[in-house]
Each structure stands twice: as C-alpha cells, then as structure tokens.
N, C-alpha and C positions, 0 to 999 in steps of 0.2 A: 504493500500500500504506500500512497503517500506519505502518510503520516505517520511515522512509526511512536508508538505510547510507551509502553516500561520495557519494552524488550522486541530485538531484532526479529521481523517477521520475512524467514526465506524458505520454499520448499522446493522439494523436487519431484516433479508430475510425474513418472516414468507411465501410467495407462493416457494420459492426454485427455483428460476428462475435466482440467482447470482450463479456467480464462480470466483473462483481467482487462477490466475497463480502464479506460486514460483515469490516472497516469501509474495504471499499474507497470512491469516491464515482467519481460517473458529474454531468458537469457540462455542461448546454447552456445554447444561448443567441446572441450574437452574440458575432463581437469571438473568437474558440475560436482565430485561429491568432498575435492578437498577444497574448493570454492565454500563451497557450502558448510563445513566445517568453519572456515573462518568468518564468515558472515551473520551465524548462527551465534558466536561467541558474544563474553561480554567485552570479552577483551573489543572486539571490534564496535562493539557499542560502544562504548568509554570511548576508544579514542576517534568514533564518524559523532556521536554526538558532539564531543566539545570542540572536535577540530574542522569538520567536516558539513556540517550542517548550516544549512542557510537560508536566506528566501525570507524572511521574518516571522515564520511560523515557528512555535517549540515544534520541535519531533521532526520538521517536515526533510524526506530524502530525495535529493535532486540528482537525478542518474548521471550526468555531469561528473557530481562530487563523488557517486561511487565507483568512477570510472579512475581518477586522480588517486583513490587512497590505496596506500603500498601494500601488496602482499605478497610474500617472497612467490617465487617460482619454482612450481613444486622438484623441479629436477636441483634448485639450490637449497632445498630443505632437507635435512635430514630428517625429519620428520611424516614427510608426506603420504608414506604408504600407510602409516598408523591412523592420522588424521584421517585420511580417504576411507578405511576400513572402520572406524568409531565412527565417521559421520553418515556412512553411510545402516551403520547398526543402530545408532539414534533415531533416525530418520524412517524408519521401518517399526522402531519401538516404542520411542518417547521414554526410554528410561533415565530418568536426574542421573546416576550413577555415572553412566555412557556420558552423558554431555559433562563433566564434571572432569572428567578423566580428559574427553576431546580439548575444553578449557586449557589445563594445565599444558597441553601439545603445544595447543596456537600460542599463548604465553612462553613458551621454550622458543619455536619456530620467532620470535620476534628479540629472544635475548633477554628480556627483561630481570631486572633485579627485582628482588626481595621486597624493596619498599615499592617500586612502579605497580607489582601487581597486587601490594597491601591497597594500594590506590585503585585501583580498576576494582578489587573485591567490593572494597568499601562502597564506592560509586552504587555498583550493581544491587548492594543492600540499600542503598537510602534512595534508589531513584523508584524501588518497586512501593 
C-alpha cells in the first residue's frame, strides 16, 4: 500500500490471485524471496521510515524512495541463501520465530553494531 502504519506491508503472490490498485506496485524479477526478506524487516522499516520516507504524509512509501535504498546484492552477502530460505518459510507460515531469526540475518547482512540494532529494536517497540 501507500501508506505503510506500524509495520512493512510486502508479499509474495506465487498462485496470481492478488492485484493492486494505484499506487499499489507489483515487482518481479529474480532474487523476490531475499528481496523480501529485507523489506519485511524492521530493520528496513527503521531505516525507509526515518530516512527514506517523504511526500508529507507519516507512513506514506514512494517507489522512487524504495528504488534509492541500499540492499546489498545477494551474490555480496554472505548471508543470502539463509535469508532467501527463512523468508521464504515465513512467508508460507507466518511464524514470529522464523521472522525473528530472518531479522537478526538482514541486521548481520548490513554490519551493524550492538547499539545500531539496540536502536532499530527499540524503534520497532514504540512505533507499534
């Protein structure tokens, strides 16, 4: 959706039974479930929210901006084939555990220290 509220809204249709009206966006291609993995995160929410986000609406995502923000390339991730296979078990189950676990990847996959991701936790508790 446009508007994204307390937490990143991304799926993946694999039967083609979803559609989306303006200004939803519909995204192929390769690489859709380690995509999907990072977009899903809070990590990516913490940093498209405060960094990435514009237009003068809270919440509102402008494909634009989700086109600009960096996410490694899974062939420089050492990570990539965990992420792709948790994103892709999440996304089939909706298990908290699985996305908790995928979290921690994308937070590796980005380097982050100790206090950066105390900061993105923290975020992800007081925005819900």
């Amino acid at each position: 959706p446009c508007i994204m509220g307390e937490e990143p809204h991304f799926m993946i249709d694999k039967e083609g039974v979803f559609y989306t009206f303006a200004p939803g966006n519909i995204i192929t291609g390769d690489n859709l479930y380690y995509l999907l993995g990072f977009l899903c995160s809070r990590t990516f929410y913490f940093c498209f929210r405060k960094y990435y986000m514009g237009g003068g609406i809270d919440g509102e995502v402008k494909t634009n901006r989700i086109l600009s923000f960096p996410i490694p390339f899974p062939s420089n991730c050492n990570y990539a084939s965990s992420i792709i296979e948790l994103a892709e078990k999440a996304s089939n189950c909706k298990k908290q555990d699985l996305y908790e676990e995928l979290e921690k990847l994308v937070q590796k996959a980005y380097q982050f220290s100790d206090d950066e991701i105390e900061i993105i936790n923290y975020f992800s508790l007081k925005v819900r």
